[in-house]
N, C-alpha and C positions, 0 to 999 in steps of 0.2 A: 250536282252538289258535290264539292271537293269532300273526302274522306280524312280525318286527321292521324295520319299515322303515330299510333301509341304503342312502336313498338324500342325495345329501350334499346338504341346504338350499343351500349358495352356491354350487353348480354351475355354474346360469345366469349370477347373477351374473358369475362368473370368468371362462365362457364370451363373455359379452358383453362384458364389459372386453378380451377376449383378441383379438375382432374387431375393438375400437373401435382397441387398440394398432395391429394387422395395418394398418387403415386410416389410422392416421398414420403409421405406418411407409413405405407403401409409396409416397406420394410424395414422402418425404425420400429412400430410395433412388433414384428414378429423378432427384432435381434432381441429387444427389451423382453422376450416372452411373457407379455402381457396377456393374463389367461381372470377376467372378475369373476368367471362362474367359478372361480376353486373358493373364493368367497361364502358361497352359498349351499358350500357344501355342508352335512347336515355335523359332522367332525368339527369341520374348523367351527362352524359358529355356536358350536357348546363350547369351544375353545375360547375363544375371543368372548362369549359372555361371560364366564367362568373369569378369565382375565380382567375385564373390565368392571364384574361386582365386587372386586376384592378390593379398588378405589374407594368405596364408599363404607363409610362416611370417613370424608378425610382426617389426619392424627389431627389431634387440636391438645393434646398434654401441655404442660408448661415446659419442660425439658427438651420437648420437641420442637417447641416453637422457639422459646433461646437458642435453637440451635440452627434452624430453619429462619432465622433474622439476620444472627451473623454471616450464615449461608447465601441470603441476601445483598447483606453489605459489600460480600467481599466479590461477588458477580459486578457489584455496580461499581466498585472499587475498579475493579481489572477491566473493565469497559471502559471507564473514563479513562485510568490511568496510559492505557491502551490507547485511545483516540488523542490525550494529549501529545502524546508521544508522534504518531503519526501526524499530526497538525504541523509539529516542530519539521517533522521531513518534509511533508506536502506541498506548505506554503512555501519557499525556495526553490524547490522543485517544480514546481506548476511555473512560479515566473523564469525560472530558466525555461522551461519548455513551450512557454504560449509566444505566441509573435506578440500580442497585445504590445511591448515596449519595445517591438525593433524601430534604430533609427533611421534605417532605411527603408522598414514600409510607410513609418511616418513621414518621409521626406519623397517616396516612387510609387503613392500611392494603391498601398497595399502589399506591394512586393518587397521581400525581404530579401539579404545579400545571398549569397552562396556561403558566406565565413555563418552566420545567423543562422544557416538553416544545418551545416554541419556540426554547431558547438549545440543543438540542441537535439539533435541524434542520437547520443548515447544516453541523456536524461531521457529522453522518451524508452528510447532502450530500457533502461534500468526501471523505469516503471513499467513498464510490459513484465518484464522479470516477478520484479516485486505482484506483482497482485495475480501472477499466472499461476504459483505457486498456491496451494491452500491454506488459510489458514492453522487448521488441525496439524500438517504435513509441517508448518512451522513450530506447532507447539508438541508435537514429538520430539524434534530436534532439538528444544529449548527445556524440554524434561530430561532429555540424554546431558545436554552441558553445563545448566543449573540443579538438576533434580525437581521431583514434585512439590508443587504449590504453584501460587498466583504469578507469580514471576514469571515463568515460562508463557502462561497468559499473555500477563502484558505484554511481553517484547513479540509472540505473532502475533496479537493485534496492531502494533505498531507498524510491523514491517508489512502484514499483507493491507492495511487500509493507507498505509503509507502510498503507495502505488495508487488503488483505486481515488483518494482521494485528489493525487495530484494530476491524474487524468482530466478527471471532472474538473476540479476548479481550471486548468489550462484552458478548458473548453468553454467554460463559462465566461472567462477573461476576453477570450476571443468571438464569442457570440455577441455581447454588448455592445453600444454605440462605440467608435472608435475614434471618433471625430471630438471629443474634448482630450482624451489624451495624445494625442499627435498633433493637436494644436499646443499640446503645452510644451512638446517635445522639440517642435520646430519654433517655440518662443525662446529655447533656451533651459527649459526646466530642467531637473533631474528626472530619473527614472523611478524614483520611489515617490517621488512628489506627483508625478504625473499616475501613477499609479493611484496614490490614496484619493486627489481630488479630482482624475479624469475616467477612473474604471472601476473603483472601488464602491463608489455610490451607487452606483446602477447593478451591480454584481452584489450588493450584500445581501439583500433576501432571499436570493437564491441559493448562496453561498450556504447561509445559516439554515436555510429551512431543507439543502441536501447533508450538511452536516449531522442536521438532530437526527436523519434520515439513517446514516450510518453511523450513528452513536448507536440505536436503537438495533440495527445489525450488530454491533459489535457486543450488545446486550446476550443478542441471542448467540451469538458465536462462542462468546466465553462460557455460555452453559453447555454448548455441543462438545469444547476444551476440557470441560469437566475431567468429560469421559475419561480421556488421556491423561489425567493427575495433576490440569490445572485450576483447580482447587475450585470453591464456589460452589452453585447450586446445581450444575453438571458433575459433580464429584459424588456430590452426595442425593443425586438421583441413583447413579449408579450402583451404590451403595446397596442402598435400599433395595433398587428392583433384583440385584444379586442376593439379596436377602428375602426375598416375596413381600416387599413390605408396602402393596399397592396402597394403604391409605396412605403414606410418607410421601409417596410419588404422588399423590393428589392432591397433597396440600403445597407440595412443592410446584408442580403445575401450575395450582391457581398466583401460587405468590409469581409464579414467573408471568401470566396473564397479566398481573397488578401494573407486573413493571412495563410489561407494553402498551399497555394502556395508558399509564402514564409520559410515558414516552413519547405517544401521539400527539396527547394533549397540553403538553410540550413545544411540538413542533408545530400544532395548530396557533395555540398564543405567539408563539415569535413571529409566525409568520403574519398575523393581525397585526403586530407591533409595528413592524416592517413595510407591511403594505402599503 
């Protein structure tokens, strides 16, 4: 009686992948000096309790919270204002840079000219740029040329999702059927036309449900901008913790939890809208 061999062909394989990881791994670990037993030491963690009961019970004043609302608005303010601003760069940018409306892959099936693939080298370029950069690293530079407040916010929100954004939608443009827009291309159409009713339909709830995605980043971005004197409820975290004021930082936490919470359930409704 034949035996049935149960033994699994890509074992090795996975096996050697699993050491090759182990071994890049483990000198990333030791550059990062990743050491959790200093965690455990009996110091730090009078430390860190000592730090973290001084959160509770969070400020709940009225002067605190009119303060802590505006503080709110103006995060959510420079987030949108922020993503609007990059939306206006993205979207141009992304269809410069996607093949999705070349007339030559629509007409040599899939391949685009050499003129097509050179005029969209430096926009891909300049997004590389744009979003290589950090955002914070923009809003230093934008508190050095406007000074502090929300302003310097929005404009590196702008400029660094301005990049990430028009990466993604190029990409998105170009992963979609491609076969109703290049038939409209080779009927004659324009390129905006073919656009909205040969790519744009099958590209919009991705499009929306990666956008609320990095709204929701740029939520959190503008609070880490704080720090740097772009105003909002990263400003006035700072504030506080340089003043020991951990119930402020807890109530300002949670409002920031509010907002990502929000935020999801958000991008979970559109995308039901959508689907």
């Amino acid at each position: 009686m034949l035996k049935r061999d149960t033994r699994d062909p890509a074992a090795l394989p996975r096996l050697l992948l699993t050491v090759l990881c182990l071994a890049v791994l483990w000198p990333g670990l030791h550059l990062s000096e990743l050491n959790p037993g200093v965690l455990l030491q009996a110091e730090n963690r009078q430390q860190m309790a000592s730090f973290v009961s001084a959160f509770w019970p969070p400020a709940h004043d009225r002067d605190f919270l009119a303060l802590l609302w505006q503080a709110t608005l103006q995060t959510l303010a420079v987030a949108t204002a922020g993503m609007t601003l990059a939306l206006l760069l993205a979207v141009p940018a992304s269809l410069l840079a996607s093949r999705a409306l070349s007339l030559r892959a629509a007409s040599r099936g899939g391949k685009p000219g050499f003129w097509s693939r050179t005029l969209r080298l430096p926009v891909r370029g300049l997004l590389v740029f744009l979003r290589s950069v950090p955002e914070i690293v923009w809003a230093l530079l934008f508190v050095r040329a406007v000074g502090l407040g929300p302003t310097a916010g929005v404009l590196a929100i702008a400029i660094t999702y301005a990049g990430m954004l028009g990466k993604v939608y190029a990409e998105i443009f170009e992963s979609v059927d491609q076969r109703p827009a290049h038939a409209l291309l080779q009927a004659g159409s324009g390129r905006l036309a073919a656009f909205c009713y040969g790519i744009l339909p099958n590209a919009v709830a991705e499009l929306v449900s990666y956008t609320v995605y990095r709204w929701e980043c740029a939520v959190r971005a503008s609070v880490v901008m704080g720090f740097v004197g772009a105003g909002g409820l990263g400003q006035q975290i700072d504030l506080s913790m340089r003043m020991f004021a951990g119930a402020e930082v807890a109530s300002m936490l949670l409002a920031f939890l509010v907002l990502v919470i929000l935020a999801d359930l958000l991008s979970r409704l559109l995308r039901g809208r959508l689907a």
